[in-house]
C-alpha positions as CSV (number, residue, x, y, z in Angstrom):
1,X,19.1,13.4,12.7
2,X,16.0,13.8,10.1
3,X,12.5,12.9,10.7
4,X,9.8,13.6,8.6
5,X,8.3,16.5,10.4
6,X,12.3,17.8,10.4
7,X,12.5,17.6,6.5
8,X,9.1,19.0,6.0
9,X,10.1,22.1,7.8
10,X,12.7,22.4,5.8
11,X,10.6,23.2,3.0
12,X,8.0,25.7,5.1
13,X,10.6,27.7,5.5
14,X,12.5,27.5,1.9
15,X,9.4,28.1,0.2
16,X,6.4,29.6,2.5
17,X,4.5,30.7,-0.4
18,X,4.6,27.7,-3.0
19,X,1.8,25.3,-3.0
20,X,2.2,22.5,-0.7
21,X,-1.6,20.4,-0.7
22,X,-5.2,20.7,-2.8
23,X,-8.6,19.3,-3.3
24,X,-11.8,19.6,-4.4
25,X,-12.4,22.4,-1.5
26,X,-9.2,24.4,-1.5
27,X,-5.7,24.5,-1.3
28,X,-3.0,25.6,0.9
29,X,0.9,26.7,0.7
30,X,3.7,24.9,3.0
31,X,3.2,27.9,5.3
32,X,-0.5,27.5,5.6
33,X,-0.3,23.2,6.0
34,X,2.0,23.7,8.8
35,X,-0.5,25.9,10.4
36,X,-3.2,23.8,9.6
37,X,-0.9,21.1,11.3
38,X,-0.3,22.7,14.4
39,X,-4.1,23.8,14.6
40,X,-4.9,20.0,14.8
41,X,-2.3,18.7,16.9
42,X,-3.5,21.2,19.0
43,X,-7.0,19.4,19.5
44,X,-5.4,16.3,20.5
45,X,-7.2,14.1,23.3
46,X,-4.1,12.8,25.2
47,X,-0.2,14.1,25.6
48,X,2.1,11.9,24.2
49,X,0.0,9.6,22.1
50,X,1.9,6.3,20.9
51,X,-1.1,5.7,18.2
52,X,-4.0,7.2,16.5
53,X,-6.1,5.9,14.3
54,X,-6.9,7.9,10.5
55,X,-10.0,7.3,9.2
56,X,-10.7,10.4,6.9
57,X,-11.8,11.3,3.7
58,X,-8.6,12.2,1.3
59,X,-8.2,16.1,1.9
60,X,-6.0,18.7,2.7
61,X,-7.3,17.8,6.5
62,X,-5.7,14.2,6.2
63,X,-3.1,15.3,5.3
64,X,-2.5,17.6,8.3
65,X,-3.5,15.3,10.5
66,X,-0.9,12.8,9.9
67,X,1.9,15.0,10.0
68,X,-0.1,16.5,13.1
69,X,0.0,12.6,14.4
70,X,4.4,12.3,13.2
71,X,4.9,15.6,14.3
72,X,3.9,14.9,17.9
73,X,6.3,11.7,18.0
74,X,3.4,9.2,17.5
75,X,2.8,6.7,14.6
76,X,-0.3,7.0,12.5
77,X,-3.1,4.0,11.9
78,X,-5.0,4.4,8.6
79,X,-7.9,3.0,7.2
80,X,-10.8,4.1,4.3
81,X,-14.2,5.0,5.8
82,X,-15.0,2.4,3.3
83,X,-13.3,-0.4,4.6
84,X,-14.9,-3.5,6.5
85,X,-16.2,-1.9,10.5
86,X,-14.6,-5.6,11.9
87,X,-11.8,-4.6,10.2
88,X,-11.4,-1.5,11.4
89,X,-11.9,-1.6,14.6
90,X,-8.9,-5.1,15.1
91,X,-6.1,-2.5,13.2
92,X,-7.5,-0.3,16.0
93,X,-7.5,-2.5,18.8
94,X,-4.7,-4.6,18.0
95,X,-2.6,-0.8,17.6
96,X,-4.2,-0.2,20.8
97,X,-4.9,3.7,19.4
98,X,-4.8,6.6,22.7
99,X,-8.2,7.7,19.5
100,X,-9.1,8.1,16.3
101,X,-9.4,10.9,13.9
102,X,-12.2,11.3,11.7
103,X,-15.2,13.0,10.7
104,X,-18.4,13.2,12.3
105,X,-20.2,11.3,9.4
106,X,-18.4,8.4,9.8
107,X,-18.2,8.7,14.2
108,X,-21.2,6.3,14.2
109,X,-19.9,3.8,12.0
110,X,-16.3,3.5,13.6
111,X,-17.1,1.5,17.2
112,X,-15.3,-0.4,19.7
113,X,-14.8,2.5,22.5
114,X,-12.2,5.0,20.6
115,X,-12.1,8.3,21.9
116,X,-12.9,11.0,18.7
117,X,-11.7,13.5,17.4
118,X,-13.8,15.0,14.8
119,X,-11.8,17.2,12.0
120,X,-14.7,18.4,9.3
121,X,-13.6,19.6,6.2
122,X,-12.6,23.1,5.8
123,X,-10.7,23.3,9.6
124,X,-9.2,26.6,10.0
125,X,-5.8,26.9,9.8
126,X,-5.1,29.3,13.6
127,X,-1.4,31.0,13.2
128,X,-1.3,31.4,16.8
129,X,-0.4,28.1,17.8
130,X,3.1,26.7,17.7
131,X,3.3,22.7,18.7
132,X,6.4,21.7,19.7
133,X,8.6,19.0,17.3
134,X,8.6,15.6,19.5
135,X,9.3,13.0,17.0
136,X,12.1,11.2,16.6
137,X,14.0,9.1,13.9
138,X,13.7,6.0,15.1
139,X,10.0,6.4,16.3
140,X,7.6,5.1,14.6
141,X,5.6,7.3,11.5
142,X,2.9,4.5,10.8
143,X,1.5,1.3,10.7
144,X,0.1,-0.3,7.7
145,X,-2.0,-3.3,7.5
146,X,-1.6,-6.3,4.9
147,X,-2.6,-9.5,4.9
148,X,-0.9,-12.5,7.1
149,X,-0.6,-15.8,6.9
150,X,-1.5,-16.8,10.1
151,X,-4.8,-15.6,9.4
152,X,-5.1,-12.1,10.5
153,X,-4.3,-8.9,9.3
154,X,-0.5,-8.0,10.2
155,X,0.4,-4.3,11.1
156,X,3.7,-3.1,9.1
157,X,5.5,-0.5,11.8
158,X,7.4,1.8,9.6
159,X,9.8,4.3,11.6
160,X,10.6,7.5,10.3
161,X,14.2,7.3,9.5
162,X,12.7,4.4,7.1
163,X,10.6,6.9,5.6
164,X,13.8,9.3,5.2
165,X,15.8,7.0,3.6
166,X,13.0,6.6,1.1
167,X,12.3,10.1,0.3
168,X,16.1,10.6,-0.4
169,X,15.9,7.4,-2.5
170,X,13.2,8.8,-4.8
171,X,14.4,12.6,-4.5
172,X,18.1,10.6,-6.1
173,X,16.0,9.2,-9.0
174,X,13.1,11.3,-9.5
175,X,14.4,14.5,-8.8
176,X,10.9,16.0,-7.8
177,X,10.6,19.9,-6.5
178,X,9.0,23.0,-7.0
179,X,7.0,23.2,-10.1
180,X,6.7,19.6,-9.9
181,X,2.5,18.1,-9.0
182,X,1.6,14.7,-7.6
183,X,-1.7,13.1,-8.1
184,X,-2.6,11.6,-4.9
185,X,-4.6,8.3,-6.4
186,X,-4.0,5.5,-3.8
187,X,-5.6,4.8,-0.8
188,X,-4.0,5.6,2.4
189,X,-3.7,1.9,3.2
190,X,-1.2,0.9,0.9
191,X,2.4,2.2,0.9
192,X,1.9,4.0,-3.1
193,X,0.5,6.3,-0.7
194,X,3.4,7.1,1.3
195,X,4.8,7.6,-1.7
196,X,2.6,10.4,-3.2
197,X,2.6,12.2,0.3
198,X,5.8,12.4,1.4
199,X,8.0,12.5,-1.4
200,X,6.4,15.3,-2.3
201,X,5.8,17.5,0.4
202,X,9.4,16.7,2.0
203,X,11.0,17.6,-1.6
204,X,8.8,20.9,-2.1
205,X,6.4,19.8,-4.5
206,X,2.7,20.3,-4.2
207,X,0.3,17.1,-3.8
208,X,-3.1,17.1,-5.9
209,X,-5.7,15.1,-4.3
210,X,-9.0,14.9,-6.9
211,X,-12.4,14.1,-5.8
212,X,-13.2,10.1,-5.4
213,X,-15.5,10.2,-8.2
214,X,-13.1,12.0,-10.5
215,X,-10.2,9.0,-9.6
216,X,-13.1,6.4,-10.5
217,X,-13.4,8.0,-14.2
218,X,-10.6,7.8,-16.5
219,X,-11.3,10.9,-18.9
220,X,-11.9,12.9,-15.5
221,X,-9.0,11.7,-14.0
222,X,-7.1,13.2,-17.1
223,X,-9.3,16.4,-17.4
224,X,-8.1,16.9,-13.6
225,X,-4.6,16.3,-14.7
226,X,-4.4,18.4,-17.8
227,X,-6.4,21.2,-15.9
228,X,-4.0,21.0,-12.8
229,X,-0.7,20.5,-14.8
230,X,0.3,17.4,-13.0
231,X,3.6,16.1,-13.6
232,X,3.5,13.0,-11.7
233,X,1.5,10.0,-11.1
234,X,2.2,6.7,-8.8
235,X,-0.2,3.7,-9.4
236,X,-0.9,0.0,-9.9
237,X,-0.3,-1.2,-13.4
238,X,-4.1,-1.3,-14.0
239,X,-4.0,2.2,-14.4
240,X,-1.3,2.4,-16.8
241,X,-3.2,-0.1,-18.7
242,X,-6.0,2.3,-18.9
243,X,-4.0,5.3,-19.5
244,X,-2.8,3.0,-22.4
245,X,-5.7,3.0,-24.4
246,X,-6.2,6.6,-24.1
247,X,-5.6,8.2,-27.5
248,X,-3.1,10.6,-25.5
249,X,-2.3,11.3,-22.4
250,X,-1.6,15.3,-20.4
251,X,1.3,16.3,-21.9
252,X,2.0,17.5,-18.7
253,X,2.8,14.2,-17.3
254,X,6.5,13.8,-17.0
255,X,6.8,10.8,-14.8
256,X,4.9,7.7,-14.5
257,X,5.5,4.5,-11.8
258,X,4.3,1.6,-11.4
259,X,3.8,-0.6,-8.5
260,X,2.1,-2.8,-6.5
261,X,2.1,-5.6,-9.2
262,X,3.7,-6.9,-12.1
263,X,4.0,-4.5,-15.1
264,X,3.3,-6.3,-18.8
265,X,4.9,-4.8,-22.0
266,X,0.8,-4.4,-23.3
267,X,0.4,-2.0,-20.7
268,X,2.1,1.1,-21.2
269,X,2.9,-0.1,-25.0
270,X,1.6,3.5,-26.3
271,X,2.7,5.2,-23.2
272,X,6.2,4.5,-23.9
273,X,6.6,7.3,-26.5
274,X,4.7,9.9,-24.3
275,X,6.3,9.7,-21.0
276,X,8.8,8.6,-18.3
277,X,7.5,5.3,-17.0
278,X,9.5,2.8,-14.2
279,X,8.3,0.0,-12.6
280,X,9.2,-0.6,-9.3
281,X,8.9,-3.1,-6.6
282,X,9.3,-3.2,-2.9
283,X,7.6,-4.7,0.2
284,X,5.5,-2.5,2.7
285,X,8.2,-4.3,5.3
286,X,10.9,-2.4,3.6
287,X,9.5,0.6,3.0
288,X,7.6,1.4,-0.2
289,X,10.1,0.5,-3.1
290,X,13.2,-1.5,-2.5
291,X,13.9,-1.3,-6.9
292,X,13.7,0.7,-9.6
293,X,13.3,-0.1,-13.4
294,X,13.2,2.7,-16.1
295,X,11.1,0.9,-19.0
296,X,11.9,3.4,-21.5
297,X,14.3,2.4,-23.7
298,X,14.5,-1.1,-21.7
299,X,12.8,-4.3,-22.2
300,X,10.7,-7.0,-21.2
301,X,10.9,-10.7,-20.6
302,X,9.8,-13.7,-22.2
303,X,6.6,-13.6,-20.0
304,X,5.9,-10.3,-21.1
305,X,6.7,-8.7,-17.6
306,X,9.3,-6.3,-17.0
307,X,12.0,-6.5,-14.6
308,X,11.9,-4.9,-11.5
309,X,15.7,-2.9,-12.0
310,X,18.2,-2.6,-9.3
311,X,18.3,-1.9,-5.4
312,X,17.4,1.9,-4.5
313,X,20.1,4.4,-2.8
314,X,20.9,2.6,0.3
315,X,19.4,-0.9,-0.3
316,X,21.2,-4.1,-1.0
317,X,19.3,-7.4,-2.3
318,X,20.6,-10.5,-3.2
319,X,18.7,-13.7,-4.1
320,X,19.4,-16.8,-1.3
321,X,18.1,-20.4,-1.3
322,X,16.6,-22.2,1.4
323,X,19.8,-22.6,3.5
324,X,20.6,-19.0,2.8
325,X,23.4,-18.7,0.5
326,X,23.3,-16.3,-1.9
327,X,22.8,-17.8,-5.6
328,X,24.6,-16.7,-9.1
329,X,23.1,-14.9,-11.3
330,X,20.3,-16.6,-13.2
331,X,19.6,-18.9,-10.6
332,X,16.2,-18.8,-9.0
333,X,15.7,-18.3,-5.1
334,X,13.9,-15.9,-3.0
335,X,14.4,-12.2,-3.2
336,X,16.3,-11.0,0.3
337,X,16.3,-7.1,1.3
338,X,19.0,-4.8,3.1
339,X,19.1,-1.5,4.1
340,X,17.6,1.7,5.7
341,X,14.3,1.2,4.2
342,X,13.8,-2.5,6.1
343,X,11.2,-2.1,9.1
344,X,10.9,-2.4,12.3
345,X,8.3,-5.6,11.8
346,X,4.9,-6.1,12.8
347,X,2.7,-4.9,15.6
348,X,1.8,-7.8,18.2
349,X,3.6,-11.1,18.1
350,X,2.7,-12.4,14.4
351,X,4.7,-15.7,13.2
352,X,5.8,-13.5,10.6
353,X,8.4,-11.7,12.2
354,X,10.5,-14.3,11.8
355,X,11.1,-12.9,8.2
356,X,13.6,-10.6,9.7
357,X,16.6,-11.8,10.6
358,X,19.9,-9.8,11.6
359,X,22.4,-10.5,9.9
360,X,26.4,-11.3,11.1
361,X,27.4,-7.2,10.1
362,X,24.9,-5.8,12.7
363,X,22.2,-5.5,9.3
364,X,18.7,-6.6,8.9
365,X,17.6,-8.1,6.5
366,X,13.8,-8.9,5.3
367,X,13.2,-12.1,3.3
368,X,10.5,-11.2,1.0
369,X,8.9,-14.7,0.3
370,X,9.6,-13.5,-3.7
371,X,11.2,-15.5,-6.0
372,X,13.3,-14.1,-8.7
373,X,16.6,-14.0,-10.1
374,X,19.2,-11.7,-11.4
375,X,19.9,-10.7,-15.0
376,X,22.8,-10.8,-17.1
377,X,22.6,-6.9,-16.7
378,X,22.6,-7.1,-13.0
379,X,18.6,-6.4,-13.2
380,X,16.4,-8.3,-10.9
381,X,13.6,-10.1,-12.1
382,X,9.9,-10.9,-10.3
383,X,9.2,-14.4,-10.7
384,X,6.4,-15.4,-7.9
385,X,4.9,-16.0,-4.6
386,X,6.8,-19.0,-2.5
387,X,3.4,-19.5,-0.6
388,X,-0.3,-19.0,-1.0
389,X,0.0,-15.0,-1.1
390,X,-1.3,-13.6,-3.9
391,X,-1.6,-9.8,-5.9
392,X,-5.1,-8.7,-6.7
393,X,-5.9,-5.7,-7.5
394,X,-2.2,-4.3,-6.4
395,X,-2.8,-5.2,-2.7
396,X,-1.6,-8.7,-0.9
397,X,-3.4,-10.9,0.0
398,X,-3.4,-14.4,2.0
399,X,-5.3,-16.9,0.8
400,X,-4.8,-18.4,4.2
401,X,-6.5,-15.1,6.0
402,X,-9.7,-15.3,3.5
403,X,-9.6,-19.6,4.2
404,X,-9.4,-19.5,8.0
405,X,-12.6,-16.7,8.4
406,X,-14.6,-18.4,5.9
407,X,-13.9,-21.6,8.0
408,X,-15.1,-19.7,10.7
409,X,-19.4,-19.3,9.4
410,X,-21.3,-21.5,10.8
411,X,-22.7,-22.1,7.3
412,X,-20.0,-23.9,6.2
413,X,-18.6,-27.0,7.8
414,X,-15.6,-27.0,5.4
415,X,-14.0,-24.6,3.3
416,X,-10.3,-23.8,1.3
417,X,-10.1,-21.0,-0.9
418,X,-7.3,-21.1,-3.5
419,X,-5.6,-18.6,-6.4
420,X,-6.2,-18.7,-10.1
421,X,-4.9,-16.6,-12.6
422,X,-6.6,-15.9,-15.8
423,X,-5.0,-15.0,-19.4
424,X,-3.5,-12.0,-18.6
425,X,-1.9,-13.5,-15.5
426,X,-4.2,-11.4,-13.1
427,X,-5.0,-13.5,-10.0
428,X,-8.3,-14.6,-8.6
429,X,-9.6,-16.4,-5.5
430,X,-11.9,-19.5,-5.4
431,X,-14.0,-20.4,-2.5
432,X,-14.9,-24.4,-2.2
433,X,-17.1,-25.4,0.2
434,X,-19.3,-28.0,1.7
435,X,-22.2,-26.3,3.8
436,X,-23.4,-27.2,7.1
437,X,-26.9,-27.4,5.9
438,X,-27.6,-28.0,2.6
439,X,-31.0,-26.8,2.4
440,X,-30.5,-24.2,4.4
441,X,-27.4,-22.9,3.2
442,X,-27.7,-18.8,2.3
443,X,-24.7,-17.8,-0.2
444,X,-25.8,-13.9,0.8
445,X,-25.5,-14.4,4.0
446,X,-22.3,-15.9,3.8
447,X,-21.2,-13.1,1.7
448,X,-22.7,-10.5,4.1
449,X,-20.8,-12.2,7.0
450,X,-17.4,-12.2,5.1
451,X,-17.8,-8.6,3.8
452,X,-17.8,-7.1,7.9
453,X,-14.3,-8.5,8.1
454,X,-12.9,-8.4,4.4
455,X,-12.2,-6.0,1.7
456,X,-13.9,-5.9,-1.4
457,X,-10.7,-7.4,-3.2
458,X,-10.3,-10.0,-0.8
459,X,-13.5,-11.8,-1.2
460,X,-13.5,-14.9,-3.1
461,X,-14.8,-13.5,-6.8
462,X,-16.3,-17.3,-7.1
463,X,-18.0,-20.2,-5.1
464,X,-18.4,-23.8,-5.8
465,X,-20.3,-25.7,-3.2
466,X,-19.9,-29.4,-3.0
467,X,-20.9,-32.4,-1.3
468,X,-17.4,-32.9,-0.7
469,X,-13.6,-32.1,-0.4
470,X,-11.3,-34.5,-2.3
471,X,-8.2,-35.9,-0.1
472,X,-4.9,-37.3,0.1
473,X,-3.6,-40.0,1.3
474,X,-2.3,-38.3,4.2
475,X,-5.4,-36.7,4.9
476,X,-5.4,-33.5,4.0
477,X,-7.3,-31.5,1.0
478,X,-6.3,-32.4,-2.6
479,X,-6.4,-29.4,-3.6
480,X,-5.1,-30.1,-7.6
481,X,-8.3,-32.3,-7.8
482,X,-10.6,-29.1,-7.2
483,X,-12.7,-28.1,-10.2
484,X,-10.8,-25.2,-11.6
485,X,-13.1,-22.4,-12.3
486,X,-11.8,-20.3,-15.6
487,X,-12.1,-16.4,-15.9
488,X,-12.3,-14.6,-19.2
489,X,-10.7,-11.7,-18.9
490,X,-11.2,-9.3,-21.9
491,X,-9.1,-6.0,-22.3
């Protein structure tokens, strides 16, 4: 049976010598990673660890230290340095980690009692250390965080026989190997990620991973590209729409995907003649990308968006109503997932779980909370949210999560926060509240206090403060008599 440390051996030992992993610093072959691997699992605090937390800078050490954390049969935890310390430390907790890998710039930062490990850039790769292979296909490989609905943070446990099913998936329409380059863009938080890293290494092509100021400037990012010959590149549409206005883009670019959010025809309209470009879509619970759509040569829908294609190798979806029967084509219901790519569900007992049903043929299934419908073709299309969750920025997020911590400052007595989309469709949150103390009521601090538990994306972009919140009859907030705040957005 295949796990992810199983497949990536494969590749050491087909091709020792090809390049496996680089950064700014240096750059290793699939020989030398697994050394490196083996060096750190080495280090490791406890035997059989069950979790341990990643909080690293992207580099060929992060790399080996989650297939260090995979190969040793437990699941890895990740978050950015950059990311909220109250945040942080509840993934942590709540994934009760045996301790946490990072480096010892950020050991201060990261508190709550985690034992350390400290892996500095440039660890030496020892070749006289062989670890032996304890995971297992249906342990689990990771945990990723999104936002929930009941007003925490909910822990996605992805098992590695989820993660096998993907690679294959991608390796059956992609056809990456040898010769082939990744750029390694995302952040380890979100599931493009996954994508970049092991799609590539477990297929034996080489992962790029550029210097965080070179990702944050476009004609960098395509120097980098040019320079390094990359061949492929996973991101949010966002970056497509910048590639977009780019003159040209590296000729060496063969493939381009896009996920995380819907794609518009405006966004890759001059990358269509230059390059390969899909748009996919898929569910962290289900394991990266549950469809694929090849744009070129395809089209898009009356609301400008493309579709989001057809089920991957080994997925099934079908659209359902509220009772759960599946619908005809055209008609609109929510988007239901099979297959080996659905989860495991979350960490801890979240209300969510109850998103995953088994169905009568011994199958889970996941029901994505999407609404969409199928095509004449048999495509799928993306229509919306059933609840308050919204995309910004390519990541999820609850508008119930943001309302119930801002409810929780004692500067505000009451508070709702609601979604808004500008002209281009992107969505944006609105915080409404009516403060405690008028005269004494701080906006920074409120701000301050929100930003130690939430992202950057996940904090309210505007505030109205009123005397008030208008009601219904029945008592609770009217929230379609809120003053709707409009956003010009300008491309």
């Amino acid at each position: 049976m295949e796990t992810i440390y199983s497949l990536f051996k494969l590749q050491v030992k087909e091709r020792p010598d090809a390049l496996a992993v680089m950064d700014d610093k240096r750059q290793l072959s699939f020989a030398q990673l697994d050394q490196l691997i083996d060096t750190i699992a080495s280090k490791f605090l406890v035997n059989y660890p069950k979790f341990i937390g990643i909080v690293m800078d992207h580099s060929v050490e992060m790399i080996a230290s989650i297939f260090a954390v995979v190969k040793v049969g437990a699941a890895y935890v990740p978050a950015e340095p950059s990311f909220p310390v109250e945040r942080i430390r509840y993934m942590m907790k709540e994934c009760d980690i045996d301790f946490l890998i990072t480096h010892g710039k950020y050991a201060a930062d990261v508190n709550g009692g985690f034992r350390k490990l400290l892996i500095e850039r440039g660890q030496e790769c020892r070749t006289d250390i062989q670890i032996d292979d304890m995971s297992k296909p249906d342990g689990l490989a990771y945990v990723l965080y999104t936002s929930g609905t009941s007003g925490e943070p909910k822990g996605v446990c992805v098992s590695n026989s989820n993660v096998c099913h993907y690679v294959h998936a991608f390796q059956n329409e992609f056809h990456p190997e040898e010769g082939d380059r990744m750029l390694q863009y995302s952040v380890c938080s979100f599931d493009i990620f996954v994508e970049e890293m092991f799609t590539t290494l477990l297929s034996g092509a080489a992962l790029c991973i550029p210097s965080e100021k070179t990702k944050a400037d476009i004609p960098a990012l395509m120097k980098y590209i040019e320079s390094n010959r990359i061949t492929e590149l996973s991101g949010f549409p966002y970056l497509l729409l910048e590639m977009n206005k780019l003159e040209r883009i590296p000729s060496c670019l063969r493939l381009l995907i896009s996920g995380g959010d819907v794609l518009r025809e405006k966004y890759i309209s001059h990358l269509l003649p230059q390059v390969l470009v899909y748009n996919t879509y898929g569910p962290s619970e289900t394991t990266v990308c549950a469809s694929y759509y090849k744009c070129n040569g395809g089209y898009a829908l009356e609301d400008s968006t493309y579709p989001i294609g057809k089920p991957v190798l080994g997925v099934e979806i079908n659209i359902q109503d509220e009772k759960g029967n599946v619908l005809k084509d055209g008609e609109t219901g929510e988007i239901c997932i099979y297959g080996n790519g659905v989860s495991q569900g979350y960490i801890g007992n979240k209300p969510e779980q109850e998103n995953f049903t088994e169905t009568g043929k011994g199958r889970q299934m996941y029901h994505s909370g999407d609404l969409g419908y199928v095509l004449p073709d048999g495509n799928l299309a993306f229509l919306r949210r059933k609840d308050k969750q919204v995309m910004i920025l390519g990541k999820r997020v609850e508008c119930d999560e943001v309302e119930n911590l801002l409810n929780t400052c004692n500067e505000v007595e009451k508070g709702v926060v609601c979604a808004y989309t500008d002209p281009n469709q992107l969505s944006y949150l609105v915080a409404y509240i009516v403060p405690r103390d008028e005269e004494t009521f701080d906006y920074h601090e409120l701000h301050r206090k929100l930003s130690m538990y939430l992202t950057p994306f996940m904090i309210p972009e505007f505030f109205v403060k009123m005397q008030s919140l208008p009601m219904t009859a029945n008592g609770k907030v009217d929230r379609k008599a809120l003053p709707v705040v409009l956003k010009e957005w300008k491309l």
